[in-house]
Wavefront OBJ file of the C-alpha trace (Angstrom):
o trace
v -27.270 11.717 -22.115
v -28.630 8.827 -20.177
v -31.534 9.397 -18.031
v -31.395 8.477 -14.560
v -33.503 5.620 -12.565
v -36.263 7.557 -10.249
v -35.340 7.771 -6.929
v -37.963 4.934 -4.968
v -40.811 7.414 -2.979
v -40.162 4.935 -0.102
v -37.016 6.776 0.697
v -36.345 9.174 3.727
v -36.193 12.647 2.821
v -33.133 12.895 3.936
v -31.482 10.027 1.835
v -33.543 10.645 -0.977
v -32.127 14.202 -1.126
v -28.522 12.824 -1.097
v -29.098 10.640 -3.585
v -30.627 13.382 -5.524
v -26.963 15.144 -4.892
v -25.250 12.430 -6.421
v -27.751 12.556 -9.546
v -27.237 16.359 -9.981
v -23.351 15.789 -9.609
v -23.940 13.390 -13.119
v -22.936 10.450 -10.968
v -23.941 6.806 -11.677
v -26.919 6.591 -8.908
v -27.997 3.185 -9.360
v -30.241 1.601 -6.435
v -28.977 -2.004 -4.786
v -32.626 -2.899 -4.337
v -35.518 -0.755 -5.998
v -38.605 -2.981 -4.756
v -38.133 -1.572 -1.296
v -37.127 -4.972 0.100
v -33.932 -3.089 1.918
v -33.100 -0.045 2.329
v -31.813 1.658 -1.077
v -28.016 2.158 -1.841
v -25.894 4.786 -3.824
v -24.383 2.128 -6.429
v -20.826 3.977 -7.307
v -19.048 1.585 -8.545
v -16.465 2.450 -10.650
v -17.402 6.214 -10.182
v -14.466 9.386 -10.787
v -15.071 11.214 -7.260
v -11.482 12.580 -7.004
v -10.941 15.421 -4.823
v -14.871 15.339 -4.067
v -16.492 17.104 -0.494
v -18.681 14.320 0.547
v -17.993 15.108 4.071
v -21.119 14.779 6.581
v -22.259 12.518 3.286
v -24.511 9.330 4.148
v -23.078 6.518 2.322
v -24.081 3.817 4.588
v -24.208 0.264 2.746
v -23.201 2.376 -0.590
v -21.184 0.168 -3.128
v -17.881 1.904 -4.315
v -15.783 -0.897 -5.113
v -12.999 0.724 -7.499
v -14.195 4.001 -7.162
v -11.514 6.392 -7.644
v -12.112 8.704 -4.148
v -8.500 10.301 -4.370
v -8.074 13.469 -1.823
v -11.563 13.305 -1.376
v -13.110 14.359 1.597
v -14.973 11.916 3.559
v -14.370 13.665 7.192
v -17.578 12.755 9.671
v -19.154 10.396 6.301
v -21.296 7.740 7.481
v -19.647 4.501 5.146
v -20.862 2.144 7.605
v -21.518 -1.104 5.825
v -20.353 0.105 2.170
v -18.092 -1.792 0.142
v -15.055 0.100 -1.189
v -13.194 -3.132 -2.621
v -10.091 -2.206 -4.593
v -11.289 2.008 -4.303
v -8.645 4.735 -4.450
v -8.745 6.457 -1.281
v -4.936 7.707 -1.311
v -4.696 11.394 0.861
v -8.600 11.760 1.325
v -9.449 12.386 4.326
v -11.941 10.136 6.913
v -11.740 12.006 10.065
v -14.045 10.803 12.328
v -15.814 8.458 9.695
v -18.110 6.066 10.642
v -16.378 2.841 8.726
v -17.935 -0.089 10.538
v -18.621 -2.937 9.179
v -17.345 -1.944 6.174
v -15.180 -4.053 3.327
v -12.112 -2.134 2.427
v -10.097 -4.799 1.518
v -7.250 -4.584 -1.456
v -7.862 -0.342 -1.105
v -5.012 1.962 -1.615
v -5.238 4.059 1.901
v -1.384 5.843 1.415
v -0.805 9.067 3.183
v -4.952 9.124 4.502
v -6.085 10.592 7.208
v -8.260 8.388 9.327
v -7.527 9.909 12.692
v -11.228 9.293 15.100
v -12.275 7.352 12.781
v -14.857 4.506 13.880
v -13.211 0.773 11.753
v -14.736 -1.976 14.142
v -15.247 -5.019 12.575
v -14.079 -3.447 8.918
v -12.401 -5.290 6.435
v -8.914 -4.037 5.925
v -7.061 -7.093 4.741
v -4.816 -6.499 1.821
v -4.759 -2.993 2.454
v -1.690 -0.018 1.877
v -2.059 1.928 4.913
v 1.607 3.160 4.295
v 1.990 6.610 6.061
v -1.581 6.922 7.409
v -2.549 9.283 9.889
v -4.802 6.615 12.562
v -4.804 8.599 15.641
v -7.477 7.685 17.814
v -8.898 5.562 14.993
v -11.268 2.493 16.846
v -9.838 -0.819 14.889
v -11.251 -2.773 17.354
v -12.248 -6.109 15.813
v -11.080 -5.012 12.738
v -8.979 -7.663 9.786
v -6.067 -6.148 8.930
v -3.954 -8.868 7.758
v -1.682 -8.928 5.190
v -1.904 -5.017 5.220
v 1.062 -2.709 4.761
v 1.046 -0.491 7.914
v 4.650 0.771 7.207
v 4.849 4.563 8.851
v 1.074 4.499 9.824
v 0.778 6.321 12.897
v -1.019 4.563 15.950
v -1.280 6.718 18.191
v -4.019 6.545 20.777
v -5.749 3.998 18.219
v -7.420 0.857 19.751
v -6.559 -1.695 18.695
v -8.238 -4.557 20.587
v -8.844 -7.935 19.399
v -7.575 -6.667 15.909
v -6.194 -9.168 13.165
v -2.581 -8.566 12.503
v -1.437 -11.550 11.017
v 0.847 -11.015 7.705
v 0.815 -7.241 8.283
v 3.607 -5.206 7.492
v 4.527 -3.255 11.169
v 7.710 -1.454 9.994
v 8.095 2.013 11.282
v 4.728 2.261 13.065
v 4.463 5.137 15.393
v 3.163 3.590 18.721
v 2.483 5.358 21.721
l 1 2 3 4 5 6 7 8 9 10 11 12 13 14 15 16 17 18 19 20 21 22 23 24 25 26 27 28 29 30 31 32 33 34 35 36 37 38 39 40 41 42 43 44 45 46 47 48 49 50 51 52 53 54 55 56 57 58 59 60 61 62 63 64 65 66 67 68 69 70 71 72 73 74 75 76 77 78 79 80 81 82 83 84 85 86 87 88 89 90 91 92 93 94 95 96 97 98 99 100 101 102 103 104 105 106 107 108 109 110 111 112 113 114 115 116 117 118 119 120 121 122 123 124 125 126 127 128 129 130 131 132 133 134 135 136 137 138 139 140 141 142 143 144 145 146 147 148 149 150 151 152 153 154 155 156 157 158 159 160 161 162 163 164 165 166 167 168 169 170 171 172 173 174 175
């Protein structure tokens, strides 16, 4: 077994006892920037969090890029800033997430639940939102071109000043 890399002193309690979580959960906790220089990030990469509670969880500026996050639950998560590139995030569910900022492009979003949740300025270009629950969801500034929002449900979602060029629109459910 691998030994992991101290968590930096320089850390918050509180993030230094999430990231102490993740350790004691035998996930890959590697830190974007150990010298201090900004703040530290849960590196995840890669990681097998299917079906995990990570709700209330702050991931802010954490790295997940292909992370498989499969009916995991992410509702009220803090993922502002973090970089899920090509992640599995099929059925989890993001209620009222805080996702802004954040790059989410080429991530597989079918049959999610992202109603509430807080996407301005996120990066959802190349994106299968195919059948996702987006009530109330703030896009607002948000790229989501070239992304399949066949069946996604709209509802009360604002969608101001959003990029929607190339996007699949079949079967949205508008107010």
């Amino acid at each position: 077994m691998t030994s992991l890399p101290p968590i930096p002193a320089h850390l918050p309690a509180w993030q230094a006892g999430h990231l102490a979580w993740l350790a004691s959960k035998g996930l890959p906790t590697r830190y974007a920037a150990p010298d201090g220089t900004e703040p530290a990030r849960a590196d995840l990469r890669d990681a097998d969090l299917y079906g995990a509670d990570l709700s209330g969880a702050d991931l802010s500026g954490a790295v997940l890029s292909g992370a498989d996050l499969r009916s995991a639950d992410l509702s009220r998560a803090d993922l502002s800033m973090a970089v899920l590139r090509s992640a599995d995030l099929s059925r989890a569910v993001l209620s009222g997430a805080d996702l802004r900022g954040a790059d989410l492009s080429r991530v597989d979003l079918r049959w999610a639940v992202l109603s509430v949740a807080r996407l301005t300025g996120a990066n959802l270009s190349m994106v299968d939102l195919r059948w996702t629950d987006l009530r109330g969801a703030c896009l607002n500034g948000a790229d989501l071109s070239w992304t399949d929002l066949s069946g996604a449900d709209l509802r009360e979602a604002d969608l101001r000043w959003t990029d929607v060029n190339g996007a699949d629109l079949s079967h949205v459910i508008l107010p």
